[in-house]
N, C-alpha and C positions, 0 to 999 in steps of 0.2 A: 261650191255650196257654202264653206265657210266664208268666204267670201262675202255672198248674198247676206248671210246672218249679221255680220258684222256692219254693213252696212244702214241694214234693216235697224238694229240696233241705236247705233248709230242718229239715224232719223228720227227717232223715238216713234216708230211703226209698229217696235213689236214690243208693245206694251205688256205689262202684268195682269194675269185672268182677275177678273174681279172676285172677290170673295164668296162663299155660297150664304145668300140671307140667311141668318136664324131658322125663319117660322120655313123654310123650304128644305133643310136639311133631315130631319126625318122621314120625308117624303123620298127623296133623293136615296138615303142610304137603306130604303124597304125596296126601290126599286135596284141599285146596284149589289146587295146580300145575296147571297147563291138561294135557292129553295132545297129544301130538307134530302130531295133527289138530285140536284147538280152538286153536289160535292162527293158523290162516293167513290170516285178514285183517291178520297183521302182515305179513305178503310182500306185501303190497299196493303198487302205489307211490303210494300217495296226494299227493293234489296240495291244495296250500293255498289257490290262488286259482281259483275259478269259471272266471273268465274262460281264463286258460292252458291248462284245463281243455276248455274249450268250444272253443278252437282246434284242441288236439290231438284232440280225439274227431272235429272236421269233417274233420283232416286224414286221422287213420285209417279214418273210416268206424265210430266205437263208439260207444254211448251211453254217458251219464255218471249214475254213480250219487252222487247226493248223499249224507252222511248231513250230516244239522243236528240239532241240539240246543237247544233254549231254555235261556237261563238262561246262569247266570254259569259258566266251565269248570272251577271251583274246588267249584261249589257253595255258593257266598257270594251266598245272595239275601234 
């Protein structure tokens, strides 16, 4: 694959996106902004550590949702 890239590169194939016009970028960022309801897993109070986690849900009476993820948080694997 890196291979291909480099090559690609290379040929000058894999050019630079073109920039987003002026008069199109308000348009562009009303449609890619979440709506007032797609972001309320940011209300969430998430918790960092498992364990704090598994306390207070004994303490409550709640279960505990994990979300995990593989991989580097950056995206650098």
């Amino acid at each position: 694959m890196r291979t291909l890239l480099v090559s690609l590169l290379a040929a000058g194939l894999a050019g630079a996106a073109e920039p987003v016009p002026a008069d199109q970028l308000t348009r562009l960022h009303a449609l890619i902004k979440p709506d007032a309801g797609e972001d309320r897993w940011d209300r969430v109070p998430w918790r960092t550590s498992l364990w704090a986690a598994r306390q207070e849900a004994a303490r409550l009476g709640k279960p505990i949702l994990l979300w995990e993820m593989d991989g580097h948080p950056l995206g650098c694997t």
